[in-house]
NUSE-278479 format. One line per 10 residues: number of its first residue (from 0); their letters; for each residue x, y, z of N, C-alpha, C, O, CB. Coordinates in steps of 0.05 Angstrom, whole numbers, plus 5000, padded with zeros to 4 digits. Glycine has a CB too. Example, Ala and Ser with C-alpha at 12.3 -4.5 7.8 and 13.67 -1.06 7.14 Angstrom:
REM NUSE-278479
0> as> 5264 4886 5156 5246 4910 5156 5264 4934 5156 5285 4934 5169 5226 4911 5181 ~ 5257 4955 5142 5273 4979 5143 5258 5001 5157 5268 5023 5161 5282 4988 5114
END
This chain:
REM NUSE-278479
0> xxxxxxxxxx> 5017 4977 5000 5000 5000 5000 5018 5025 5000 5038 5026 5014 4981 5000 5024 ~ 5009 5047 4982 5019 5077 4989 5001 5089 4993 4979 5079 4996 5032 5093 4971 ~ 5008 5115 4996 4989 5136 5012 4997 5167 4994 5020 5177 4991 4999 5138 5054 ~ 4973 5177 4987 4978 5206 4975 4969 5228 4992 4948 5228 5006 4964 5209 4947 ~ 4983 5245 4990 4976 5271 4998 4958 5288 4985 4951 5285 4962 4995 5283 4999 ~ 4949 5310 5004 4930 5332 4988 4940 5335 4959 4926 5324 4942 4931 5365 5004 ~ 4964 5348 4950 4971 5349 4939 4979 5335 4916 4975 5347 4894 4977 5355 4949 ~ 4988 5312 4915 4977 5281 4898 4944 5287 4887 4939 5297 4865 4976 5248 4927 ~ 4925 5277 4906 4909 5284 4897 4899 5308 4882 4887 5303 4861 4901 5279 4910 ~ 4903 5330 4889 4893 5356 4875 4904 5354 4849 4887 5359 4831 4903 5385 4889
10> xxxxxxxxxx> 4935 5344 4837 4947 5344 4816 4931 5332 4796 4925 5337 4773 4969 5333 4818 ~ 4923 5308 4817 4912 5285 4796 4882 5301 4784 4875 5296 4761 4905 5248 4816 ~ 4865 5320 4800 4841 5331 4792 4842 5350 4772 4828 5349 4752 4829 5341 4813 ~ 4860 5369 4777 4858 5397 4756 4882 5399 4742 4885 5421 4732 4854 5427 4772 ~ 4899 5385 4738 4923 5376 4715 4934 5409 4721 4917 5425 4714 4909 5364 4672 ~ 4948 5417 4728 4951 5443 4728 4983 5448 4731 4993 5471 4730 4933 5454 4750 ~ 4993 5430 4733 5016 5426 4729 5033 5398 4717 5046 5380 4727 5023 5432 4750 ~ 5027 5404 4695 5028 5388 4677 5056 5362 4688 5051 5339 4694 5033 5409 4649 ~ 5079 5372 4688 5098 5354 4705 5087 5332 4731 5092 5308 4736 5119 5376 4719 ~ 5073 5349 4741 5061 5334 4784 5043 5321 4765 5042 5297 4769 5041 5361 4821
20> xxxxxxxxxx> 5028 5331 4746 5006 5305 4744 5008 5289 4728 4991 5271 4728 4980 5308 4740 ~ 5027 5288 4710 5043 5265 4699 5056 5246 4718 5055 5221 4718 5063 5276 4683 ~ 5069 5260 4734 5080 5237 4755 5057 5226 4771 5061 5204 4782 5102 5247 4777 ~ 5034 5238 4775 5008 5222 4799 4999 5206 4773 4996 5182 4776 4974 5247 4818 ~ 4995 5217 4745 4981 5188 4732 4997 5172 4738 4989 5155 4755 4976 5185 4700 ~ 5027 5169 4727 5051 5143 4725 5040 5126 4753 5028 5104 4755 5093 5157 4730 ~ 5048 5143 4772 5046 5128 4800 5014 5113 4802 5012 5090 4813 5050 5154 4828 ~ 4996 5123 4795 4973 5115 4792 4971 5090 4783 4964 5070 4796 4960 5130 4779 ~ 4982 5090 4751 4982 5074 4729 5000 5045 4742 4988 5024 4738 4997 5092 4701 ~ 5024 5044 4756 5034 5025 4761 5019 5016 4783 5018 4992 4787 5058 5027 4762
30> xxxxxxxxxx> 5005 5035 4803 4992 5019 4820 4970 5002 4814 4966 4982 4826 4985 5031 4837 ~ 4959 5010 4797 4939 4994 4789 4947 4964 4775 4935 4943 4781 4923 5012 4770 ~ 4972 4963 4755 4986 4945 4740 4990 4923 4760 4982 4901 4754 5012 4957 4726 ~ 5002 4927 4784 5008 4915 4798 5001 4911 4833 5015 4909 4853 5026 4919 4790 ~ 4967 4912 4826 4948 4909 4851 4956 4921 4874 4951 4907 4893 4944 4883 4858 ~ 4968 4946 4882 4982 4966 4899 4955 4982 4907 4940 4992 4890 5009 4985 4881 ~ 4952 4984 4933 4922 4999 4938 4934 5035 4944 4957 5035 4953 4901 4982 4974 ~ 4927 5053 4941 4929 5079 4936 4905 5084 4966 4881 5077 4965 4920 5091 4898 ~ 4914 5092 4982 4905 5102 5007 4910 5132 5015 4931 5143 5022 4916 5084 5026 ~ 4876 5144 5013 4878 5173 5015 4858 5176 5046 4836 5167 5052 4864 5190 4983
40> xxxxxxxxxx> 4877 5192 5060 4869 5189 5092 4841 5220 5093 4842 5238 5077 4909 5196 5120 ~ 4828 5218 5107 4805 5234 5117 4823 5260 5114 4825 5268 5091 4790 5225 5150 ~ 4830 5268 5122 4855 5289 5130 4861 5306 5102 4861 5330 5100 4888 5272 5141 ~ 4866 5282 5077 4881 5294 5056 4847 5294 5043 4848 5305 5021 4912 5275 5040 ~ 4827 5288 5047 4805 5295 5033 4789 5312 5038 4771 5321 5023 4793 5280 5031 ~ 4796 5319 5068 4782 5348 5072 4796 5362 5061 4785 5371 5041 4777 5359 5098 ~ 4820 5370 5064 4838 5388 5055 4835 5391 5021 4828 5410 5007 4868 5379 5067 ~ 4842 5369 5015 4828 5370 4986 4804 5385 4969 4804 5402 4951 4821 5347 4984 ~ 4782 5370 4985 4756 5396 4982 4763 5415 4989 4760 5430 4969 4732 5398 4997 ~ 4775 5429 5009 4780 5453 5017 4796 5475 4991 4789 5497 4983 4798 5448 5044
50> xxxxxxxxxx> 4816 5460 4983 4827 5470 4956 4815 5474 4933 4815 5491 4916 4845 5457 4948 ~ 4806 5456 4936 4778 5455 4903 4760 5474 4903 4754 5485 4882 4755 5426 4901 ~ 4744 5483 4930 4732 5503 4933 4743 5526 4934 4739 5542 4916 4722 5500 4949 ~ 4755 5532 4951 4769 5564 4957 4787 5565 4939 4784 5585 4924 4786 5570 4985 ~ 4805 5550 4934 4828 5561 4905 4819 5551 4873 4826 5563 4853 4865 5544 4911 ~ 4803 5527 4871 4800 5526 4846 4777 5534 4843 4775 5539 4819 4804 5505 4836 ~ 4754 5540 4856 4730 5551 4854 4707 5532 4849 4684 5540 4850 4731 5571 4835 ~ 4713 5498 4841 4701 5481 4841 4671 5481 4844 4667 5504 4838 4711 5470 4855 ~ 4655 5474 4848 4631 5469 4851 4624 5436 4868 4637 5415 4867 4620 5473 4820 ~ 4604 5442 4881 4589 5422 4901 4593 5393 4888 4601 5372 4898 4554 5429 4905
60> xxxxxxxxxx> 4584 5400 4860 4572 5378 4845 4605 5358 4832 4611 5334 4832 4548 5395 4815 ~ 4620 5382 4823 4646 5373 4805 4663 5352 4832 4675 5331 4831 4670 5408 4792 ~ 4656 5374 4856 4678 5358 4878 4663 5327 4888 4676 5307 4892 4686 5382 4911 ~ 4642 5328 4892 4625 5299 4900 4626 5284 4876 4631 5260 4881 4591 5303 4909 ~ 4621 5289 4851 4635 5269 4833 4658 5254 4829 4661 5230 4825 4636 5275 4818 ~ 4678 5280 4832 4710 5264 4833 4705 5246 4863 4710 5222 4864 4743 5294 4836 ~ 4698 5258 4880 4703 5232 4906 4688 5210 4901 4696 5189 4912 4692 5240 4938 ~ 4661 5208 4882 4648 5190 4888 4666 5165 4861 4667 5141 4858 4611 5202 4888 ~ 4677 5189 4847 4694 5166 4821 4726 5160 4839 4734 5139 4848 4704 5188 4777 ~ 4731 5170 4840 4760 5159 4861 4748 5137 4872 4756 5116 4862 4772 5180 4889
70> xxxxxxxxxx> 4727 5134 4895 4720 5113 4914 4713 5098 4894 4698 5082 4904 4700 5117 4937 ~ 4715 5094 4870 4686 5075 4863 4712 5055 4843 4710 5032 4834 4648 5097 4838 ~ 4736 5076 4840 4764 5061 4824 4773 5047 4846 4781 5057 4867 4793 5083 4811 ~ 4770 5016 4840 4792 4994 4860 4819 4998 4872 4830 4987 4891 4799 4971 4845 ~ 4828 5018 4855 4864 5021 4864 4856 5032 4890 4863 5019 4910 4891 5047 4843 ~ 4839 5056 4895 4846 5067 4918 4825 5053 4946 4809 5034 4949 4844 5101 4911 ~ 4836 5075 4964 4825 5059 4991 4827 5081 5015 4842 5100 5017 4846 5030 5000 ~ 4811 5075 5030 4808 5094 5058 4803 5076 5081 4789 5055 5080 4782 5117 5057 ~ 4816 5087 5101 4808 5077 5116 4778 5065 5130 4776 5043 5139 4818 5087 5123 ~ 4759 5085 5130 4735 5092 5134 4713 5087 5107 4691 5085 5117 4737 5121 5143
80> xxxxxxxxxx> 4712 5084 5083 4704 5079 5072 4668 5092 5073 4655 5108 5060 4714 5057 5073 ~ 4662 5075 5098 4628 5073 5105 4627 5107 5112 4610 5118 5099 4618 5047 5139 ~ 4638 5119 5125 4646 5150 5131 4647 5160 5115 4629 5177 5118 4666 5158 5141 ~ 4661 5165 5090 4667 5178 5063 4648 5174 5052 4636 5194 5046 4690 5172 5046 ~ 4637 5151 5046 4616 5152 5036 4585 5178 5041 4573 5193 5026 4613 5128 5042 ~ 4584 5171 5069 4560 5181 5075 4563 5208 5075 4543 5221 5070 4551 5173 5098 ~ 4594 5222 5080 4596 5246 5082 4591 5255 5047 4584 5278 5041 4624 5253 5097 ~ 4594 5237 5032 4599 5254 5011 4567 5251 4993 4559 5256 4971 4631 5243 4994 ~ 4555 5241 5015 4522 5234 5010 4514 5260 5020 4505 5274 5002 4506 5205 5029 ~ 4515 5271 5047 4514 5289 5063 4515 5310 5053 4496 5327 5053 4528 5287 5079
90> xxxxxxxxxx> 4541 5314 5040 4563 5344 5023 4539 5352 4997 4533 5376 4995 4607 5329 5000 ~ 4529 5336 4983 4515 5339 4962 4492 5352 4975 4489 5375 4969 4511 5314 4947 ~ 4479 5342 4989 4459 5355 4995 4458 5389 5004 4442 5407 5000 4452 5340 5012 ~ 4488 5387 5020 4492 5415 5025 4508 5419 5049 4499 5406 5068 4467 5428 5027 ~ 4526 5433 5054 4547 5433 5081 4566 5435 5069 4573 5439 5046 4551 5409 5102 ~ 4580 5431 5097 4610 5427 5100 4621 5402 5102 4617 5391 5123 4619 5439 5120 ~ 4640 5386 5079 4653 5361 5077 4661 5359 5109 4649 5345 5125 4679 5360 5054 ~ 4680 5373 5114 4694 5367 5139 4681 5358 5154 4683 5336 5164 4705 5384 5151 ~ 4657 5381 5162 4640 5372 5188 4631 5341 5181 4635 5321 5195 4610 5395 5194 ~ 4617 5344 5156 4610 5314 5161 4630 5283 5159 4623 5259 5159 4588 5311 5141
100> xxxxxxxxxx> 4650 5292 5157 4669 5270 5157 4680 5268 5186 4684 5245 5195 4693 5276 5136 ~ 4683 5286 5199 4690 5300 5235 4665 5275 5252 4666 5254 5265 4674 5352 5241 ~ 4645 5294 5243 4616 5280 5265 4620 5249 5258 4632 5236 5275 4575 5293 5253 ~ 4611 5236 5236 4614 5212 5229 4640 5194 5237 4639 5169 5239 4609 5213 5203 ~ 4666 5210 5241 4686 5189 5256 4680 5191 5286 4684 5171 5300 4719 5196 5251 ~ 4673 5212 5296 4665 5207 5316 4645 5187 5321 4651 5166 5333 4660 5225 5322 ~ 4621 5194 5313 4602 5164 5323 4610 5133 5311 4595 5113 5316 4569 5169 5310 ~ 4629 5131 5298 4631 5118 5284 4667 5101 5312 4681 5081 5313 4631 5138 5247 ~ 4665 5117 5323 4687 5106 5345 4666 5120 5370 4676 5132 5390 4728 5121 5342 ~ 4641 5116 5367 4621 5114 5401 4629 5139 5409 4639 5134 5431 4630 5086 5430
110> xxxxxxxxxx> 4631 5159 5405 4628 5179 5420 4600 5182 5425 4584 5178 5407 4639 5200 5410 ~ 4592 5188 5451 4560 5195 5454 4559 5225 5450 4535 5224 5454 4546 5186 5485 ~ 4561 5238 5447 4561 5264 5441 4595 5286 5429 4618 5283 5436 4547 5274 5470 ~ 4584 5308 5410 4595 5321 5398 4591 5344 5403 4570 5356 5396 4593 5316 5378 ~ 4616 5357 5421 4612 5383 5427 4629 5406 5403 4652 5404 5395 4623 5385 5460 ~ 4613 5422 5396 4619 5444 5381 4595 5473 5380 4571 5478 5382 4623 5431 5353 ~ 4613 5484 5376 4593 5524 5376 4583 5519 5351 4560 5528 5349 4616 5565 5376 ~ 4590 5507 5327 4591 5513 5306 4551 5506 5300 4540 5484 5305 4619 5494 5290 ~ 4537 5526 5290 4509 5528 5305 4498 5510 5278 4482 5492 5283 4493 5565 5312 ~ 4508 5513 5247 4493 5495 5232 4499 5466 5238 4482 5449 5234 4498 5500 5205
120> xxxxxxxxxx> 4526 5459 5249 4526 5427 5257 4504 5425 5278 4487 5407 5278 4558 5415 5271 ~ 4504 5443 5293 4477 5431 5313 4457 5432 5301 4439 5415 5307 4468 5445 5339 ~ 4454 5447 5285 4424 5434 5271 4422 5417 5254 4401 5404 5252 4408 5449 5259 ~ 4441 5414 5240 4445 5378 5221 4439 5359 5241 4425 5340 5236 4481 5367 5207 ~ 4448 5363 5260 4454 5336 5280 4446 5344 5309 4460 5341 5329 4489 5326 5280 ~ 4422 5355 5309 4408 5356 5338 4407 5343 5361 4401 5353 5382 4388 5356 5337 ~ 4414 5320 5359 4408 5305 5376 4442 5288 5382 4445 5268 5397 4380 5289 5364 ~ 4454 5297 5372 4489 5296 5378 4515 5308 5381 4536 5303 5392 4496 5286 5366 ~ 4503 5336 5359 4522 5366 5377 4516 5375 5379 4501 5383 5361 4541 5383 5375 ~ 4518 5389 5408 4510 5399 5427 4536 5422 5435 4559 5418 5428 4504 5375 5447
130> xxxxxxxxxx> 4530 5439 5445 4551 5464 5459 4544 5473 5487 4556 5492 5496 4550 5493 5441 ~ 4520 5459 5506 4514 5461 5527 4538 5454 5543 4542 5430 5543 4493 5450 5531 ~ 4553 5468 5557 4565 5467 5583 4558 5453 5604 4573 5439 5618 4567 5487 5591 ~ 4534 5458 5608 4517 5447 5630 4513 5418 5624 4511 5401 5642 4488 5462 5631 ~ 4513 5414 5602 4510 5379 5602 4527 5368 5615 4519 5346 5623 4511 5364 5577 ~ 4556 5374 5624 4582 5364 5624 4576 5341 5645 4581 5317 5642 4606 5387 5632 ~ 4568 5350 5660 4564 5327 5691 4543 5313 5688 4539 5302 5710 4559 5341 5723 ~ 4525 5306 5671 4505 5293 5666 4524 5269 5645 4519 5244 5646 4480 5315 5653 ~ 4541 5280 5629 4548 5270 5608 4565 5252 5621 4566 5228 5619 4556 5287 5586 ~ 4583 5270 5637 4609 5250 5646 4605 5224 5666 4621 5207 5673 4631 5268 5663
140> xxxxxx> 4570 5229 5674 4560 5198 5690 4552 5178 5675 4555 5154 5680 4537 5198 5710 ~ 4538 5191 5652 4533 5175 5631 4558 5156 5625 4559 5132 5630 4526 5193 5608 ~ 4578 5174 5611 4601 5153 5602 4621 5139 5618 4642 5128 5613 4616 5163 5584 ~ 4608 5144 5638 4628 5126 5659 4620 5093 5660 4631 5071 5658 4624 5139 5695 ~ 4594 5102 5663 4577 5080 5658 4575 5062 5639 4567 5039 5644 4560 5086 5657 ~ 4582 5070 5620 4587 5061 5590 4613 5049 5584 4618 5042 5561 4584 5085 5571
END
């Protein structure tokens, strides 16, 4: 297995430097030749969207396609898979990639609750982030328990 960076990836999307994305096809191309899985971590896919949006100006639709055709090519691989997925089910509809890739590893490793200010995640997800303070001692008997 290898592992690409933001950067790997971004080359491989908007060819924009003709040299870097010649070398991500090659590297691509032999991984595939020779059953080598291409592992792109949560980390380098937010960041990824993040570039596509703010510097290339991308659109909702262009960036949930490329993720949903990356995931759907055998060479590559994520850890989380079931996560990426849903986030990028999520993203389409409307949001922020991150948040929903963030919330979903969390429940996705039992966190019972998700604290953040951030006021549209609390309303995507009412009933799991939360920014009450006051819960804290309610919460921390809960998971003791647990």
């Amino acid at each position: 297995m290898i592992a690409f960076d933001t950067n790997f990836v971004v080359r491989m999307i908007v060819e924009d430097d003709r040299k870097q994305a010649g070398a991500v096809q090659k590297i691509v191309l032999y991984a595939e030749k020779n059953a080598i899985q291409i592992l792109i971590l949560s980390e380098v896919l937010i960041e990824t969207v993040w570039v596509l949006e703010s510097v290339y100006h991308c659109t909702k639709d262009e960036i949930a396609q490329f993720l949903e055709t990356l995931f759907s090519a055998s060479s590559f691989t994520h850890p989380n898979p079931d996560v990426i997925r849903k986030a990028i089910k999520e993203y389409k509809r409307g949001g922020d990639f991150a948040d929903f890739v963030i919330v979903e590893q969390a429940k996705q490793k039992q966190a019972k609750l998700f604290f953040s200010f951030d006021k549209k995640l609390q309303k995507k997800y009412p009933d799991y982030v939360v920014s009450n303070i006051s819960m804290t001692q309610a919460i921390v008997k809960d998971t003791k328990k647990g």
